[in-house]
Each structure stands twice: as C-alpha cells, then as structure tokens.
N, C-alpha and C positions, 0 to 999 in steps of 0.2 A: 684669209680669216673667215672664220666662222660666222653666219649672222647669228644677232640673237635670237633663241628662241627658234631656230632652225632646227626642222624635223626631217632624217634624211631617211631612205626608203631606197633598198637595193632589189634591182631586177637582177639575176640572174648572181652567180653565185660569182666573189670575185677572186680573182687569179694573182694580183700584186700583194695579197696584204689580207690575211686573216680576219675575217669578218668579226674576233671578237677582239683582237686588239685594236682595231678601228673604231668600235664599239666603248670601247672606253678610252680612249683620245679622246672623242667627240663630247660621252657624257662631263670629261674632265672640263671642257669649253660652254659644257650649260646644253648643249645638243641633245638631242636624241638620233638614234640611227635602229634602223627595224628591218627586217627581210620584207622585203613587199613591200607593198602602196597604198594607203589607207588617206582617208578624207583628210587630215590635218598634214599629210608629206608633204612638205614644202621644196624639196630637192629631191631628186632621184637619181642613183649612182646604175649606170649602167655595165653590169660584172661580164669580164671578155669571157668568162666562162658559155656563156650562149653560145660566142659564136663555133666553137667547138661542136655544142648539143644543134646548133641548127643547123651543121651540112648531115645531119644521120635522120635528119629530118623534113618531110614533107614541108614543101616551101615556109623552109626554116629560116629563111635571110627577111620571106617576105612577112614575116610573123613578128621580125624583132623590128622593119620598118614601120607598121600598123602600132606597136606600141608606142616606139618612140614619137606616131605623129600624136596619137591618143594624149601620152603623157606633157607634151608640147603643148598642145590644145587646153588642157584641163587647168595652164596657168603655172608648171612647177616648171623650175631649174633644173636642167640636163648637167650632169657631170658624167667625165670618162675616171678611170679608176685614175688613173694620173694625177686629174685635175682633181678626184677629191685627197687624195694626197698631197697635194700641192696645197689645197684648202687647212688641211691637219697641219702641215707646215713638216709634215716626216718626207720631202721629198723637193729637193733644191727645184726651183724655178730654171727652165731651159736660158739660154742667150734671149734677152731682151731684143724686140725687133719691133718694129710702124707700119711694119703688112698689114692692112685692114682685110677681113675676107672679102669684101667687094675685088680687093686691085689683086688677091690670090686667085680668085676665077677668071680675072679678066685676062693674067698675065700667061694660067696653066691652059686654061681651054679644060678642066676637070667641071664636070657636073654639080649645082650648087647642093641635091640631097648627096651625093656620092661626097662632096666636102665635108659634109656635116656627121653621115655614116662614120669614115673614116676618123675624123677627128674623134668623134665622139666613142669609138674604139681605138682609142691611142696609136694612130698610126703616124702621127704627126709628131714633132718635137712637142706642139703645143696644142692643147685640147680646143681651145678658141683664139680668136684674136685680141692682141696683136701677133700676125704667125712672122716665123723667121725667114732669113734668106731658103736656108736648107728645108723649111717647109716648103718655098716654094720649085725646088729644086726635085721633094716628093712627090708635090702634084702635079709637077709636068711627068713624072714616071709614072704615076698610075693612071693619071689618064690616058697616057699612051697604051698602058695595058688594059684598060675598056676598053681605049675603040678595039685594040684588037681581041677582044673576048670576052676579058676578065667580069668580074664581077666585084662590087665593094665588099664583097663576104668575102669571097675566096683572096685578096688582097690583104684585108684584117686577119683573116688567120694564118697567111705565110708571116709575113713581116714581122711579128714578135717571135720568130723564132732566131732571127738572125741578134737577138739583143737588142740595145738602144737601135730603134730607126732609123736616126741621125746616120748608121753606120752604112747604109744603105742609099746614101745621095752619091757616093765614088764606084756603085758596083751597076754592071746593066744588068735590068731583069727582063724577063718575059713569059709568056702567060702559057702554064701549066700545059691547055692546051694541044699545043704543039705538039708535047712530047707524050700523048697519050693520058693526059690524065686536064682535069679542068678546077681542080679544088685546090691547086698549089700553084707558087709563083717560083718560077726558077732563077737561079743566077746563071751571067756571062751565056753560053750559049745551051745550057738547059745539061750540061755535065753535074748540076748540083743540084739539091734542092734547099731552100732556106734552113735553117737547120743551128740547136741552138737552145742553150737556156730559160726558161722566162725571170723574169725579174722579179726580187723580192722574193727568194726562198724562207721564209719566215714561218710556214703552215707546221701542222703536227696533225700526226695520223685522225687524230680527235676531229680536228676541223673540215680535215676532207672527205671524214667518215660523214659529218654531220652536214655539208652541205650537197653531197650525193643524197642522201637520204631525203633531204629537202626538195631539194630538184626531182627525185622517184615520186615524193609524194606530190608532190604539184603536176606533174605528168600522169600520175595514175588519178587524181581529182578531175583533172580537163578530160581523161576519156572516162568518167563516168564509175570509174571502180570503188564507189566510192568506201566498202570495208578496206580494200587493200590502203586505200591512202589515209583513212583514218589509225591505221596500225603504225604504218609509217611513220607518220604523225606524231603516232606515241611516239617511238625508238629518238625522236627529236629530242619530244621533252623529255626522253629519259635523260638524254646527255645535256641536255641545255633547259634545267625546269624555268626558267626566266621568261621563254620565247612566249610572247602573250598571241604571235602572229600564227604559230603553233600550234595555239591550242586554239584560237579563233578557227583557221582552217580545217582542223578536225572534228572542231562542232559544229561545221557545215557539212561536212560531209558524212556524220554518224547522222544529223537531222535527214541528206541526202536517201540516207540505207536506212531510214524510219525508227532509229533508235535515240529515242526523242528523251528520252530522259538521261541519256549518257551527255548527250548536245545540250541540255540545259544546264549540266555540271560544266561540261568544256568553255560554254559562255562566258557562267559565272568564272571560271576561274581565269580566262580571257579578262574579263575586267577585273577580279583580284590583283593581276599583274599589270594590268595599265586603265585604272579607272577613269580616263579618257577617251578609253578607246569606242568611240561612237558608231562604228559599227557594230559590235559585239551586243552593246544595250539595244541597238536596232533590229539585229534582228532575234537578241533572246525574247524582245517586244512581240515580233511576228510568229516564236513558239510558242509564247503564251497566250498568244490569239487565238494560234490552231487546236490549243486545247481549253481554250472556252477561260481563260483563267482574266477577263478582261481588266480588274483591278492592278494586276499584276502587269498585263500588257501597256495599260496608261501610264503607270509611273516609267518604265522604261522606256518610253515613249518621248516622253516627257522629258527625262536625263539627257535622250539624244539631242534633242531640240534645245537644252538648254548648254551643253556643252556645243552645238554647232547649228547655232539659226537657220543657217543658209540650208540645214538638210532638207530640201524639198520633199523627198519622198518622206520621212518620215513625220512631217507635218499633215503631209495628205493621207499616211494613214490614221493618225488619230483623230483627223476629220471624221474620217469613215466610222471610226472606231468610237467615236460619240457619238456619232448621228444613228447608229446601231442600240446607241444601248439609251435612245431616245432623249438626248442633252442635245438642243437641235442649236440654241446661241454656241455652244461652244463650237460645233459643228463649223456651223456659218463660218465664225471667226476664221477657225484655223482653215480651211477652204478659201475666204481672202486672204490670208497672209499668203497661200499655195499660190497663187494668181500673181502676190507681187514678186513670186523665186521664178515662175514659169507662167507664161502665159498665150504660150502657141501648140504645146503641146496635146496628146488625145487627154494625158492628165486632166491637163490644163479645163477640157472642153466639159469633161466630168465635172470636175471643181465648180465649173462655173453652175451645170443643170444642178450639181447640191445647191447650191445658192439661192437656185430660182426656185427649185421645191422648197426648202426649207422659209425663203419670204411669204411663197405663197399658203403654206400651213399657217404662218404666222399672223398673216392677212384675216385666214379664217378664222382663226382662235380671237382674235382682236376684234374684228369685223362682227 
C-alpha cells in the first residue's frame, strides 16, 4: 500500500509499466509520482531503463551506485519497478518466504551492495526482504558469477531477458566473459545468450517517444548543452504539458544559455503546474536576484521557506538578501535559524561572521 501523502520520484525512465499509467494509480491513492527527485520525494523508483543507458556509458554502473548511495543518504525509500508495482497492487506479491537479508548473505556468500544493486533492479523474485527460497538459490548464482567476473550491471541486464527470474534458479549460467564478450550472462555452457521478452508490454509509441526525449534532455543538461536540452525540454512538454519537472528543468537550463526571461516564464509556469514545487520558487528567487528585482526575490524566497522550513539554502539566501538591502534584525534572524539546519558547514562559518558583524553594528548604533 501506498503511504499517505507519499511523493514518488522516478530515476531513470521505467521499462514494466508506463510512466503515465503509474501516474494515475498513484494519483487515484492520494500520491503523487514525478520524473525526478525534488526536496518533498519521499520514495524514489528506480527505472531498469538505466541500466541499458549505463553500459554505452562511461562508468555507467558506477554513476547509478553514487545515486542510489546519495538517494539512501538523503532519507527516501528505494523502490525497484516491481516493488513499486507490488506497492500500486497491479502486480501479485511473489511466494511468501522468512529469508531475512542478513541469513541471504550469509547462506549465498553474495556481496551485501551487489544484494541491494541487484534487488533493487529486480533481479530477485523479491525487491526486499522477506526473500524466498529461489531468491536464495539466485544469489548463490550470481555470486558465483562475480567472483568469476561478472558484474551487478552486466547480471541486471542479462537476467530480464530470460522473463520472470524465478525461471533462471533450474538453468546454469556463466559470465559473458568467457565467450568474448563481458556485458551478458550466458546459459548452460555459453551456446546461448539470455534472451527474451520484458515484462509488461503495456507502453505506446507516445510514451517511449517521450521518455527517450526525457532521457536526451537530461543527458544533453549534464554535458552542458544547455539550448539543445532546453528544446528538448520543449518537445516534452509538447506531449505531456502537465510535466512541471519539464519545465523546471528547462528553466534551468535557458537561465544556463542566459536567456533569462524565457527561464522566468519556465519557472513561473513550473510552479503554475505544482505550486509546491520549492525549488522552482527557489531558484526563480535567485533570477530575480540576478536582475536586481529584490522585492520580487524576497517573496519567492519566502514561499520556499514557508512551503519547506528545513530549506537551508534558501533561508541563507535571504539572510544575505536583507542584510544587502540593509534590514540587518531580519538578517541576524534568518542567519540563526541557518545555524539551527547546518552548523559545521563553510555556509554555516559565514552565517555565523553575519551574525557577529551584524551584533557588532548594532552594538554601535545602541552604544
């Protein structure tokens, strides 16, 4: 089940289940679900489409480990597309089992990130524990194929091709490798290659037109291109004007290629579509900084902090942002409250000399 008031956030584009029929399950459950990962995600679904985009890709396995520890870190819930299937209730629960993962590493000799990798790309019957027998019947198979070579990437992208996994505890496999190639897992003595369906044919040209395009634009964002990915961008919201993550993203990256007034429209209409959405008021706050508009920057400022307390940075910039436009209490203030989010940071160490300049002005005005 759903919790309430769960906000889900998809890495990578997913491969069982149409990103917008998912999208309204969820919203029918009181949810939200978003492409991406914004300050209010409380779960995040990770799409086996990565692992596809990360072997054509410069250490592409080690790119999706760095989020996953990142996303871990930051406090949210990991789902595999399975599991949030299983969650939707569009997808029967495996055989019930009392494998805890503690007694699944102890009994496979598997790696406890390579458990986690794996599971967390459905390579398992089951995305967590409790795992089954035939889970652990998996992990003695693929850790046999690390130690002799393998990889938890190259394992996650053979094994959904052979169908349910399950069907792969009666077959011997072995690692790619061998037979001249290191990116597949073979059956029996390497006469085959896994081979095979994915699961959940449900997609339409629409959908896979629009999350290639997603994927292009997010790829052309990280190196820098930034007109090509705000075109991109468009061609999204051409087909999906709803996407507020879409237009968020493109108004960073028209602001990126200095076309600052296109990025102020994209904001605004970023928050048209999710007037929640606290980064979008954050950083159309930091546009309208950079063009001197500071009234304009304090209310937005303001909206963010009051839709999400905990935003550190955006309280320390309206520190700054008053003690600039010489409001030096208000200053002070928001600078301690900055000190009670973070207080070991170089932020932090600034916050605090505001604090001491701004006492000691006050000293002398008083004094």
């Amino acid at each position: 089940m759903i919790p309430p008031g769960a906000v889900f956030g998809t890495i990578g584009a997913l491969v069982a289940f149409p990103l917008r029929l998912a999208t309204r399950e969820v919203e029918r459950r009181q949810g939200q679900l978003r492409r991406g990962v914004t300050r209010r995600t409380t779960h995040v679904v990770f799409g086996r489409a990565q692992l596809a985009k990360a072997a054509t890709t410069k250490n592409g396995d080690a790119e999706i480990e760095r989020r996953v520890l990142a996303e871990r870190a930051a406090g949210r819930a990991l789902t595999s597309e399975n599991g949030f299937l299983r969650l939707l209730g569009l997808m029967k629960a495996s055989e019930a089992s009392a494998l805890s993962r503690q007694s699944l590493l102890d009994q496979s000799r598997l790696g406890a990130a390579d458990l986690d990798l794996l599971s967390l790309f459905d390579a398992f019957e089951h995305d967590g524990e409790p795992y089954s027998f035939r889970d652990l019947i998996l992990a003695r198979k693929y850790a046999g194929l690390i130690s002799g070579g393998a990889s938890w990437g190259a394992i996650a992208r053979s094994v959904h091709r052979s169908g349910p996994v399950a069907s792969l505890t009666a077959k011997s496999l072995n690692v790619g490798s061998q037979y001249g190639r290191s990116d597949a897992i073979y059956l029996e003595g390497g006469q085959s290659e896994l081979d095979g369906q994915l699961l959940f044919d449900l997609g339409s040209p629409d959908d896979d037109t629009l999350e290639e395009l997603f994927a292009d634009a997010e790829a052309s964002e990280e190196e820098g291109r930034h007109d090509d990915a705000a075109a991109l961008y468009q061609r999204c919201l051409a087909i999906d004007p709803s996407d507020a993550i879409a237009a968020f993203n493109r108004a960073n990256c028209l602001r990126g290629a200095g076309r600052m007034a296109e990025a102020a429209h994209d904001y605004a209409r970023a928050i048209k579509l999710d007037s929640g959405f606290v980064e979008a008021w954050f950083n159309l706050a930091g546009l309208m900084s950079d063009e001197g508009r500071l009234a304009s920057a304090r209310r937005h400022l303001q909206k963010a902090i009051a839709l999400d307390a905990t935003y550190a940075d955006a309280v320390f910039n309206l520190a700054r942002l008053e003690f600039d436009a010489g409001n030096l209490i208000e200053a002070r203030r928001n600078w301690a409250r900055y000190l009670e989010l973070d207080a070991s940071s170089e932020w932090a160490r600034m916050a605090a000399k505001g604090i001491q300049f701004v006492d000691l002005q006050l000293a002398r005005t008083t004094g």
